[in-house]
N, CA, C and O atoms as a Tinker XYZ file with bonds, in Angstrom:
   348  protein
     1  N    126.266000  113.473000   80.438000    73     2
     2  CA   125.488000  114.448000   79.706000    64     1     3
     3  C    124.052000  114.403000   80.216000    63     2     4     5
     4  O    123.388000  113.381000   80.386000    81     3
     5  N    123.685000  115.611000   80.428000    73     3     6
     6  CA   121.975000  115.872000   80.988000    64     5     7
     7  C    121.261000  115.462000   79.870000    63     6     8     9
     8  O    121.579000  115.793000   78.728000    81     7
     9  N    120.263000  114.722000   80.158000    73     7    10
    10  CA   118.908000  114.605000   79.000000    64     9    11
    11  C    118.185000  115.861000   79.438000    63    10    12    13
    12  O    118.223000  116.295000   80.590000    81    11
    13  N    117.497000  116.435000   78.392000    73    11    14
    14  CA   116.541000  117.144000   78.185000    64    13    15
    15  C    115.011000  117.059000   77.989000    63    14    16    17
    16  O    114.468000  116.825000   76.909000    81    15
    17  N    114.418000  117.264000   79.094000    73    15    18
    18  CA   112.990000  116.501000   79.281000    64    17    19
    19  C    111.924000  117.932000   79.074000    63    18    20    21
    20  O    112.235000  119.030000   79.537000    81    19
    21  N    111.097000  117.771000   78.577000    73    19    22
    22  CA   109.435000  118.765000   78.751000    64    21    23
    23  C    108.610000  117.986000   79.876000    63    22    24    25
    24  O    108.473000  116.778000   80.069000    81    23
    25  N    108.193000  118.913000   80.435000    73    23    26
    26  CA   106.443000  117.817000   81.760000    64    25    27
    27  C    105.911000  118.710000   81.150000    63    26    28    29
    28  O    106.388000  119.516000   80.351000    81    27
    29  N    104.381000  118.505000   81.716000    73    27    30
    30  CA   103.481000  119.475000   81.725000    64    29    31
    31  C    102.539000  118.839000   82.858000    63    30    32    33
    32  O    102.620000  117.677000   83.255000    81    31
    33  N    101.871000  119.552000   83.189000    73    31    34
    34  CA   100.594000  119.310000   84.453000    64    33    35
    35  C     99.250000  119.614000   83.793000    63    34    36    37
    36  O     99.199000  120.438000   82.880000    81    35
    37  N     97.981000  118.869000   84.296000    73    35    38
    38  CA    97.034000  119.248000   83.763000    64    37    39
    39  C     95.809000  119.599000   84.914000    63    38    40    41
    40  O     95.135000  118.712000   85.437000    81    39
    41  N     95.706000  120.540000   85.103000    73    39    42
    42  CA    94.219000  120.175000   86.739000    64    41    43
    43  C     92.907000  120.711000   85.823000    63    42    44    45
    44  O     92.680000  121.625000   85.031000    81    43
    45  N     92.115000  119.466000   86.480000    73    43    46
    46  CA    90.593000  120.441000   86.245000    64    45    47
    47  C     89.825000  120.637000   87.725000    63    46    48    49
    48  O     89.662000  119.838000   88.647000    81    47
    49  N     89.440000  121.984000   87.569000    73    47    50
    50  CA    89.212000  121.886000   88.949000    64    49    51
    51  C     87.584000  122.452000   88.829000    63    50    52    53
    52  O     87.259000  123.639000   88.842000    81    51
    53  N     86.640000  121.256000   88.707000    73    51    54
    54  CA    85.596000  121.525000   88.434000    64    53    55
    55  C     84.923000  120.460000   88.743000    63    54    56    57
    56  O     85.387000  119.432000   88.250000    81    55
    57  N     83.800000  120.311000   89.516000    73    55    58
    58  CA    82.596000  119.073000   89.495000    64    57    59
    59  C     82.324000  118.217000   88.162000    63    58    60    61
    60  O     82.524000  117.012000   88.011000    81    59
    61  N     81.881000  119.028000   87.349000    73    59    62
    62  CA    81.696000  118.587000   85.985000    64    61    63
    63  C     82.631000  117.475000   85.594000    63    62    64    65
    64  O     82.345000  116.861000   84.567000    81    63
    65  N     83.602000  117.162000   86.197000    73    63    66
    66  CA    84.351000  115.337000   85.595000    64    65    67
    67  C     84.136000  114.243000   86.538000    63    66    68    69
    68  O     84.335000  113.043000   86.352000    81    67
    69  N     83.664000  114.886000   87.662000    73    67    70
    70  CA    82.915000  113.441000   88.514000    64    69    71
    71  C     81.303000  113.540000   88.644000    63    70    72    73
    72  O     80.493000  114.455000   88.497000    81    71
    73  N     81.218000  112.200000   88.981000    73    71    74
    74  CA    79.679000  111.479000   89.453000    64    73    75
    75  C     79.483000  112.175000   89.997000    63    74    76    77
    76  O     78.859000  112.997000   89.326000    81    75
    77  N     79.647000  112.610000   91.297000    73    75    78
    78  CA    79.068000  113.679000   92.161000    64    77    79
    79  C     79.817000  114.835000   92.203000    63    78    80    81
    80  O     81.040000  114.967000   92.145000    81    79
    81  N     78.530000  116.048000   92.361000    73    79    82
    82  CA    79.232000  117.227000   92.874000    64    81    83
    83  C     79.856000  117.586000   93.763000    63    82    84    85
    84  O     80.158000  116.613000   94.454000    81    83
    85  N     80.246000  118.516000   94.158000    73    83    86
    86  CA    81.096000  118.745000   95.166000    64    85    87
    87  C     80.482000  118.885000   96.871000    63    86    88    89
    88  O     81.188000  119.066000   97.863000    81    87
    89  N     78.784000  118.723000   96.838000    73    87    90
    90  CA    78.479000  118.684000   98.121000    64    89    91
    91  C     78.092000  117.167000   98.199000    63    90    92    93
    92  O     77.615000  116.747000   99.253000    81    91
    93  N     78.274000  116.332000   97.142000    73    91    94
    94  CA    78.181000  115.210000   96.884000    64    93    95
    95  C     76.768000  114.393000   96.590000    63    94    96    97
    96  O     76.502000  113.272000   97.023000    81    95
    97  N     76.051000  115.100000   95.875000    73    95    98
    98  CA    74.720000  114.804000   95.376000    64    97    99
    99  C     75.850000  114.116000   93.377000    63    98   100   101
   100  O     76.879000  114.388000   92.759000    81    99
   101  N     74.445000  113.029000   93.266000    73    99   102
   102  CA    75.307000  112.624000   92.040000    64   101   103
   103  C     74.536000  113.265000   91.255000    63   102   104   105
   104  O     73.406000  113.648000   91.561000    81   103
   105  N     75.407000  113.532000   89.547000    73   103   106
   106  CA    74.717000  114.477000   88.557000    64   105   107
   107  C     75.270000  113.643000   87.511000    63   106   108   109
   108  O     76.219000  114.058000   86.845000    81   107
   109  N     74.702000  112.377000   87.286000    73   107   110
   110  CA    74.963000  111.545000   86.397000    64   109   111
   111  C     74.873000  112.046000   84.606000    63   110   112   113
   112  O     75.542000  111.335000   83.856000    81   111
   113  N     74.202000  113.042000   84.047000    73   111   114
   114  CA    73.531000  114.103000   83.534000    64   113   115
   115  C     74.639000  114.047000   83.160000    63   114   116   117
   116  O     75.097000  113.265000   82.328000    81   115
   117  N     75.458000  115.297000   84.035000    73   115   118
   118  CA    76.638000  116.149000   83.814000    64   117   119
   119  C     77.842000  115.476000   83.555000    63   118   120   121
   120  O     78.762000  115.904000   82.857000    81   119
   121  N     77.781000  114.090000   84.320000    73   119   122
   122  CA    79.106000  113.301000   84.478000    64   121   123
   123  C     79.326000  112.833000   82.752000    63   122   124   125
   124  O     80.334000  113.044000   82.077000    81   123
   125  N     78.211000  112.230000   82.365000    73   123   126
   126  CA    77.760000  111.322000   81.451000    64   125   127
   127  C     78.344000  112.436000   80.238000    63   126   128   129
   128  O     79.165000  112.025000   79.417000    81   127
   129  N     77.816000  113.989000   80.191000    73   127   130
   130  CA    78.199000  114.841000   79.156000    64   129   131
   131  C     79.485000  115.239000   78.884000    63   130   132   133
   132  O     79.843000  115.752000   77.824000    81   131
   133  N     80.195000  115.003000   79.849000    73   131   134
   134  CA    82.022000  115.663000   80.084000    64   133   135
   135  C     82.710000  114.424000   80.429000    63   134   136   137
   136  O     83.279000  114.391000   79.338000    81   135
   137  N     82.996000  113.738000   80.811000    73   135   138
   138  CA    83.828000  112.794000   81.451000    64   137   139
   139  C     84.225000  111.662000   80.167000    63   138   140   141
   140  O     85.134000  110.854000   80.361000    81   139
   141  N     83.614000  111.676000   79.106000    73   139   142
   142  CA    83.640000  111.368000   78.102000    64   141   143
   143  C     84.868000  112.102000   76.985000    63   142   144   145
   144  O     85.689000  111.465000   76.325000    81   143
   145  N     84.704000  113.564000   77.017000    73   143   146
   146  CA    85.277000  114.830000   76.740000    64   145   147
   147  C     86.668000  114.955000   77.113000    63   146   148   149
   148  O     87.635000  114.935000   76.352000    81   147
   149  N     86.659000  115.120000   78.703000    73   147   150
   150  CA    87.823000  114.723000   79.335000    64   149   151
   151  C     88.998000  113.670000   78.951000    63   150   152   153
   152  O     90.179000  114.008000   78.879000    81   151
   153  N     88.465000  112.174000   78.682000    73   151   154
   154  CA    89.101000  111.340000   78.306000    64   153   155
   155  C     89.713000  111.163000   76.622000    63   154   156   157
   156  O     90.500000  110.399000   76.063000    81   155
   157  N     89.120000  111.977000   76.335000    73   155   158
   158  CA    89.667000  112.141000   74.896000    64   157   159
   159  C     90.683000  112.988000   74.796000    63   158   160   161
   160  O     91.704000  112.897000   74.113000    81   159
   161  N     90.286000  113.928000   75.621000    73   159   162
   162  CA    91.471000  115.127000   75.533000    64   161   163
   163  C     92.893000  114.749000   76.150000    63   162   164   165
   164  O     93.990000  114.998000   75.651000    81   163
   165  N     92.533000  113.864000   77.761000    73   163   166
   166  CA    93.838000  113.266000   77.632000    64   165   167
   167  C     94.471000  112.579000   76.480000    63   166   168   169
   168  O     95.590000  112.906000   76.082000    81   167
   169  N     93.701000  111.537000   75.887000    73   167   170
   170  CA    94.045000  110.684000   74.561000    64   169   171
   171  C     94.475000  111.074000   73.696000    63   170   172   173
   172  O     95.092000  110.166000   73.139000    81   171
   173  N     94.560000  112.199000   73.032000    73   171   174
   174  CA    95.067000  113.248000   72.497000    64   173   175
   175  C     96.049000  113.565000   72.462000    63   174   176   177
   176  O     96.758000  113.399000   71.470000    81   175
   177  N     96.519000  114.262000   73.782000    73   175   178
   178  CA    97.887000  114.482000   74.448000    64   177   179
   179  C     98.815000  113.639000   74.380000    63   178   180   181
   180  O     99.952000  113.886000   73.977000    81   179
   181  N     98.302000  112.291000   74.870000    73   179   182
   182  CA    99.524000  111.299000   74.683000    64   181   183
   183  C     99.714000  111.030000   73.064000    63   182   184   185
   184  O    100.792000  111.279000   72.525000    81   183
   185  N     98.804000  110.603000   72.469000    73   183   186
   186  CA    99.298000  110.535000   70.640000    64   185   187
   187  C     99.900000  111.148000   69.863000    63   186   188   189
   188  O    100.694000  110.800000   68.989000    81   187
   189  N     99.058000  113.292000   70.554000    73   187   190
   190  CA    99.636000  114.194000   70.003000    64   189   191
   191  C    101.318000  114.409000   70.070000    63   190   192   193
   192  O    102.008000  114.851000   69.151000    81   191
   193  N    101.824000  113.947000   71.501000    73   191   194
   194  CA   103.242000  114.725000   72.013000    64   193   195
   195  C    103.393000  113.165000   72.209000    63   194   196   197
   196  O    104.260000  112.998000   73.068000    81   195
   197  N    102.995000  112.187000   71.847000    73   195   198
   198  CA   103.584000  110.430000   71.935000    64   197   199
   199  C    104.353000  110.839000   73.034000    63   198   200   201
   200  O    105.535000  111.182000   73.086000    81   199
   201  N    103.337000  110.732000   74.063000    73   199   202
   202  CA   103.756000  110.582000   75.750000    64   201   203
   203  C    102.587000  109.722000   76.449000    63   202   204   205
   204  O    101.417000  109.855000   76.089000    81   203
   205  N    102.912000  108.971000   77.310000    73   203   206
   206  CA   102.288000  108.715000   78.023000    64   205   207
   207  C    101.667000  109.263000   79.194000    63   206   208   209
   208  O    102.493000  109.816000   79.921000    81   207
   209  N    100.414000  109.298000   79.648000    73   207   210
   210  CA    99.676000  110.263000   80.588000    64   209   211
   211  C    100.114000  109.589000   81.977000    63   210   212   213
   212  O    100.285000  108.370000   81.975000    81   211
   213  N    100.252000  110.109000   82.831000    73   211   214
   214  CA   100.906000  109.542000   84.083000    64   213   215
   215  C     99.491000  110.300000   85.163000    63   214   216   217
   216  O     99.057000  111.449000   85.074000    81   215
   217  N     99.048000  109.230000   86.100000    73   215   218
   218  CA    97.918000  109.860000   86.890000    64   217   219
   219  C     98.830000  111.037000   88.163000    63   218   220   221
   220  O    100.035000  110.920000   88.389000    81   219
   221  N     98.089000  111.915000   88.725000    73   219   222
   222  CA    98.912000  112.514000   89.956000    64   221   223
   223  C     98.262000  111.984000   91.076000    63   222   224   225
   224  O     97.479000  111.036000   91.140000    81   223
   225  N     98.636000  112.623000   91.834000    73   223   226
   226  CA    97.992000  112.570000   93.182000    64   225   227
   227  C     96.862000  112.908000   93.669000    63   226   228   229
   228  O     96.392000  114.030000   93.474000    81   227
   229  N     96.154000  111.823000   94.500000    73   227   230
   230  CA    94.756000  112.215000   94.988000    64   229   231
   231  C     95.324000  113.610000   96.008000    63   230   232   233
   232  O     96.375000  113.904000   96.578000    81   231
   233  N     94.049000  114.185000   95.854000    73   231   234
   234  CA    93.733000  115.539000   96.249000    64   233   235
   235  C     92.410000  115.518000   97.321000    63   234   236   237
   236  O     91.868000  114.413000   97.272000    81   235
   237  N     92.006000  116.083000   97.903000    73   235   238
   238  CA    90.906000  116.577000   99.014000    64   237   239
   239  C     89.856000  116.398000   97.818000    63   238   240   241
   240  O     88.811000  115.804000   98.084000    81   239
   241  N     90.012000  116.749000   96.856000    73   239   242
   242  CA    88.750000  116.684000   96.133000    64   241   243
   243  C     88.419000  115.637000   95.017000    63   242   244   245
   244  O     87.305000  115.546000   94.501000    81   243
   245  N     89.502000  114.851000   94.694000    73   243   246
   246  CA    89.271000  113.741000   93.692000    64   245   247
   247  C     90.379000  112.947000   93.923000    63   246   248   249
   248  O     91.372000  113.380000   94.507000    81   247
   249  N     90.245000  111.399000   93.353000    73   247   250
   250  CA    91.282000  110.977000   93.091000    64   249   251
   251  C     91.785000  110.869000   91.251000    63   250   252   253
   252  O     90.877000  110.393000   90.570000    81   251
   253  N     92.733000  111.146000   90.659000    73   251   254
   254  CA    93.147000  110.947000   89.575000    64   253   255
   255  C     92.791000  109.449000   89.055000    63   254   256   257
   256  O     92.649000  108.468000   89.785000    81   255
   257  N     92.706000  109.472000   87.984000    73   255   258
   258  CA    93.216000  108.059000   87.240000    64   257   259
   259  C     93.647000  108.101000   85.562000    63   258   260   261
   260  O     93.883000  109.182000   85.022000    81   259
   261  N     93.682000  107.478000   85.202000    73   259   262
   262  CA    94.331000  107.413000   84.018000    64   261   263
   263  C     93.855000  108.705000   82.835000    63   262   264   265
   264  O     94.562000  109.628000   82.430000    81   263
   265  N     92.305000  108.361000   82.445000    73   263   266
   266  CA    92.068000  109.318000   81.768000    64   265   267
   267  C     90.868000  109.886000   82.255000    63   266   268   269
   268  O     89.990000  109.872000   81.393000    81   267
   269  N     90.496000  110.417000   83.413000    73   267   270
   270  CA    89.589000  110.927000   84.374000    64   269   271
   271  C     89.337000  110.808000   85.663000    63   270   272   273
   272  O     90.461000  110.472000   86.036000    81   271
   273  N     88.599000  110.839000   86.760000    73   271   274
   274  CA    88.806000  110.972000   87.773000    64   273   275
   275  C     87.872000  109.510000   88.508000    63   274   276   277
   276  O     86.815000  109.108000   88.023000    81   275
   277  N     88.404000  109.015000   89.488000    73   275   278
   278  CA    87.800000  107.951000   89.950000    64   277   279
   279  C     86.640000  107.962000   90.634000    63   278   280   281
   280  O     86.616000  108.798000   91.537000    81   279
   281  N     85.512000  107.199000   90.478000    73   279   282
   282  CA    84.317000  107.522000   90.944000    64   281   283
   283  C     84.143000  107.133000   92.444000    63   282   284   285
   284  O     84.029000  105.908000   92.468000    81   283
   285  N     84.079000  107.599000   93.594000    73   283   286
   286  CA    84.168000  107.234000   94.952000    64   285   287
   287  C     82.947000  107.022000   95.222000    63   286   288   289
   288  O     81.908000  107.670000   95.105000    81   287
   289  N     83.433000  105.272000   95.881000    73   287   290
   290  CA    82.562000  104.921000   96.833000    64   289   291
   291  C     81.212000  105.692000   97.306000    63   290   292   293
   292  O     81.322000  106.879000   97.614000    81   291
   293  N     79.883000  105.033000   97.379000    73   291   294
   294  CA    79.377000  106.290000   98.248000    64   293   295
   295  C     78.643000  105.933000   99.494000    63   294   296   297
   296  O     78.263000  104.765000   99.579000    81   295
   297  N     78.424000  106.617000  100.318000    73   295   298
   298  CA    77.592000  106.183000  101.232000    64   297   299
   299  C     76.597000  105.545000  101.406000    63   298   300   301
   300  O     76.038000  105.009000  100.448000    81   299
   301  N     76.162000  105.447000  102.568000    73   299   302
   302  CA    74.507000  104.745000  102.422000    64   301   303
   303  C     73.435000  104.740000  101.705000    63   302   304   305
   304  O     72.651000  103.883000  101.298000    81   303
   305  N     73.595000  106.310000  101.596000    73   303   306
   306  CA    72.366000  107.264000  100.984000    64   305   307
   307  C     72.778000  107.322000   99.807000    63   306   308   309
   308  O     71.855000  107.997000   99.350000    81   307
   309  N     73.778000  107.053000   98.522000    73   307   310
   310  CA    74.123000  107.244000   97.515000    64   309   311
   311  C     74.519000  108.152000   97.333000    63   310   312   313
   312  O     74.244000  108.711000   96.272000    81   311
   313  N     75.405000  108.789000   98.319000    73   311   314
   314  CA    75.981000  110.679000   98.471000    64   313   315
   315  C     77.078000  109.623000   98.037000    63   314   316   317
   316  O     77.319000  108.417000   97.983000    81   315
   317  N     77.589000  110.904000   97.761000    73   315   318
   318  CA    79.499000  111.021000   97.520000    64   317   319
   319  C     79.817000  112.075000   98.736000    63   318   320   321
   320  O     79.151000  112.485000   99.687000    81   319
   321  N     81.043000  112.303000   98.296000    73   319   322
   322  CA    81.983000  112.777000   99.784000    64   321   323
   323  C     81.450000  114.540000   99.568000    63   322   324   325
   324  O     81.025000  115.125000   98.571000    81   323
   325  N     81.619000  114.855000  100.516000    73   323   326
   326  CA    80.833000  116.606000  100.675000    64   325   327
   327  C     82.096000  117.046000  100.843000    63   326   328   329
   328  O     82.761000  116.801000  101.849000    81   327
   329  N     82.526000  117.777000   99.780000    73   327   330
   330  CA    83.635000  118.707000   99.770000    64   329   331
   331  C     83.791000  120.175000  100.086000    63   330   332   333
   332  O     84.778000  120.906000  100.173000    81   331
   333  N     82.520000  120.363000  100.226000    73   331   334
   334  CA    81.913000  121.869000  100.370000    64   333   335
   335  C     82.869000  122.434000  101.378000    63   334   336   337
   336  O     83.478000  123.482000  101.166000    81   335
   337  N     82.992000  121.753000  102.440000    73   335   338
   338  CA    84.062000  122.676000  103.512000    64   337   339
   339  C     85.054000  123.350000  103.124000    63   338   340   341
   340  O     85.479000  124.353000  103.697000    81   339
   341  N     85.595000  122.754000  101.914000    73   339   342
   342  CA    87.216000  123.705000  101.540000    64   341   343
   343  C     86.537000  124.662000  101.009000    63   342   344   345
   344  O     87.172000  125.617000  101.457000    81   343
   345  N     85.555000  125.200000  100.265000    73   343   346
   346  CA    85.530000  126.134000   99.357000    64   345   347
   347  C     85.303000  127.512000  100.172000    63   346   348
   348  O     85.235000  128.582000   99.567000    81   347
């Protein structure tokens, strides 16, 4: 007999949940106001639908983690990674 499963996916596809923006200047500001936000809302999800949040796959533009996005390494200069090329 088949079990019967629900997924769901969640993307944010916005600067606003990491340290740096997307040409990779940091906006600690912005991070500090949402990334907070973010993590609740996952927290939510799992209590609301008693599921556990499962991270996805790093992407060109972030890596996932549990309940927000991982803060990368940065360079010399305190840049983050310049993503600007894909857009």
């Amino acid at each position: 007999m088949d079990k019967f499963g629900v997924w769901g996916m969640l993307w944010v596809m916005h600067d606003i949940w990491s340290y740096y923006d997307f040409s990779g200047q940091p906006h600690p500001e912005v991070y500090n106001n949402n990334a907070s936000r973010l993590a609740s809302v996952l927290k939510k999800i799992e209590t609301s639908l008693d599921v556990e949040i499962e991270e996805g796959e790093p992407t060109y533009f972030a890596t996932p983690e549990k309940y927000g996005i991982l803060t990368p390494t940065t360079e010399a200069e305190g840049l983050g990674f310049d993503a600007t090329d894909r857009f």
